[in-house]
C-alpha positions as a Markdown table, in Angstrom:
| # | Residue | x | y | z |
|---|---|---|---|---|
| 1 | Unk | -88.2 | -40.3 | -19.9 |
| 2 | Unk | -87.0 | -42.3 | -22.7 |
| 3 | Unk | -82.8 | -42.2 | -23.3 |
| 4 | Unk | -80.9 | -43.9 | -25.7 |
| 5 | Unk | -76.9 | -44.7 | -25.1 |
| 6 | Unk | -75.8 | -41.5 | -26.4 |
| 7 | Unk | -78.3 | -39.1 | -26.6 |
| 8 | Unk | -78.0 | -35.9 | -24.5 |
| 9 | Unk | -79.6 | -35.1 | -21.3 |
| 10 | Unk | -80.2 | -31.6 | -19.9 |
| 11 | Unk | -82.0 | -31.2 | -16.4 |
| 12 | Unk | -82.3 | -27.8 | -14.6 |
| 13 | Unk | -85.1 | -26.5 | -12.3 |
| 14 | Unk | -87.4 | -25.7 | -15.1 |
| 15 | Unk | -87.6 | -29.7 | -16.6 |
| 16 | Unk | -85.4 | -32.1 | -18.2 |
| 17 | Unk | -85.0 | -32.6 | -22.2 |
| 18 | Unk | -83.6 | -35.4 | -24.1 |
| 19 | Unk | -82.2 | -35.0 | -27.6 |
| 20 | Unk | -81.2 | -38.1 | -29.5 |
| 21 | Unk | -77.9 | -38.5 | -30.6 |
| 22 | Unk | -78.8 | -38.2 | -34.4 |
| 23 | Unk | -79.9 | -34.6 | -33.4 |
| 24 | Unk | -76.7 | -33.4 | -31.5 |
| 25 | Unk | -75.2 | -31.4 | -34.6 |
| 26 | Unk | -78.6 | -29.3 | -35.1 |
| 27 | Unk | -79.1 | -28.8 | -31.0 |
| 28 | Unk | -75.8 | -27.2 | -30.7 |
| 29 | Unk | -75.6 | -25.0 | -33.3 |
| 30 | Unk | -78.9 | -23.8 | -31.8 |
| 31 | Unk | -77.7 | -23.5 | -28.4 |
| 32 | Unk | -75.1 | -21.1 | -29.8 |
| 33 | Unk | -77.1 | -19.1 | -31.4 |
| 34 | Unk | -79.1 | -19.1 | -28.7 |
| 35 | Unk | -76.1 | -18.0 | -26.6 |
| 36 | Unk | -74.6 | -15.4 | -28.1 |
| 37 | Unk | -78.0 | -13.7 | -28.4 |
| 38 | Unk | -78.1 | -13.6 | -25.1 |
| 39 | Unk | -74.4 | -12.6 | -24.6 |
| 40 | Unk | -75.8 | -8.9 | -25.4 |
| 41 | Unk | -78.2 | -9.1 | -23.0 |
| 42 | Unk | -78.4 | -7.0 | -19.4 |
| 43 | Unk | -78.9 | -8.1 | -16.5 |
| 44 | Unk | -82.3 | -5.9 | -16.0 |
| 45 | Unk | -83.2 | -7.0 | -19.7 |
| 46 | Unk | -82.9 | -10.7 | -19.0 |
| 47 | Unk | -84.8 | -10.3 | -15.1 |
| 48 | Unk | -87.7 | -8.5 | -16.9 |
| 49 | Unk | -87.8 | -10.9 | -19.2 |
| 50 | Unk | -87.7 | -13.7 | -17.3 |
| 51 | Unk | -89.9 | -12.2 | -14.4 |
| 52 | Unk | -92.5 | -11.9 | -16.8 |
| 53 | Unk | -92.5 | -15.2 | -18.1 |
| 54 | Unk | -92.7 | -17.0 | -14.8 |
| 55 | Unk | -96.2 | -14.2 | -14.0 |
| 56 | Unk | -97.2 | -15.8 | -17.3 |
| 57 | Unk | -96.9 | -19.6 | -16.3 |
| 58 | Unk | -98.6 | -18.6 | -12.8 |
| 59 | Unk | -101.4 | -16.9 | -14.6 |
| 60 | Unk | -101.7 | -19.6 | -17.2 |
| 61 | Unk | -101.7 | -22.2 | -13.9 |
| 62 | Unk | -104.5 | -20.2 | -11.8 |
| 63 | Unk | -102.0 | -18.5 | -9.3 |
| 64 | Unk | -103.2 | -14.7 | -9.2 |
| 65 | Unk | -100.8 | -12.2 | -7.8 |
C-alpha cells in the first residue's frame, strides 16, 4: 500500500482503500450520495443484498454451497 502525507485511508473487513489527497472533494461527495441512498434502505433489503453478494464472491472463488 502506497500513502501519501494526507491522503485518506479506509480499512474495514472487506480491504483497505487509499485515496489521494487531490481526490478528497470528489470521494466525499460520492460517499454521500452513496449514503443517503442507502438511508432508505431496510434492513431485509440491505441483508439480501448483501447476502447475495458475498454467495457471488464464494461462487466466483470456487466455494459451492
Amino acid at each position: 500500500m502506497n500513502a501519501s502525507p494526507g491522503d485518506i485511508v479506509v480499512a474495514n473487513e472487506e480491504g483497505i482503500v487509499v485515496t489521494p489527497n487531490a481526490r478528497q472533494e470528489q470521494v466525499l461527495l460520492g460517499a454521500k450520495e452513496k449514503l443517503a441512498k442507502k438511508a432508505d434502505e431496510s434492513l431485509d433489503a440491505w441483508e439480501k443484498a448483501h447476502r447475495a453478494r458475498i454467495n457471488k464472491i464464494l461462487r466466483d472463488t470456487g466455494f459451492e454451497h
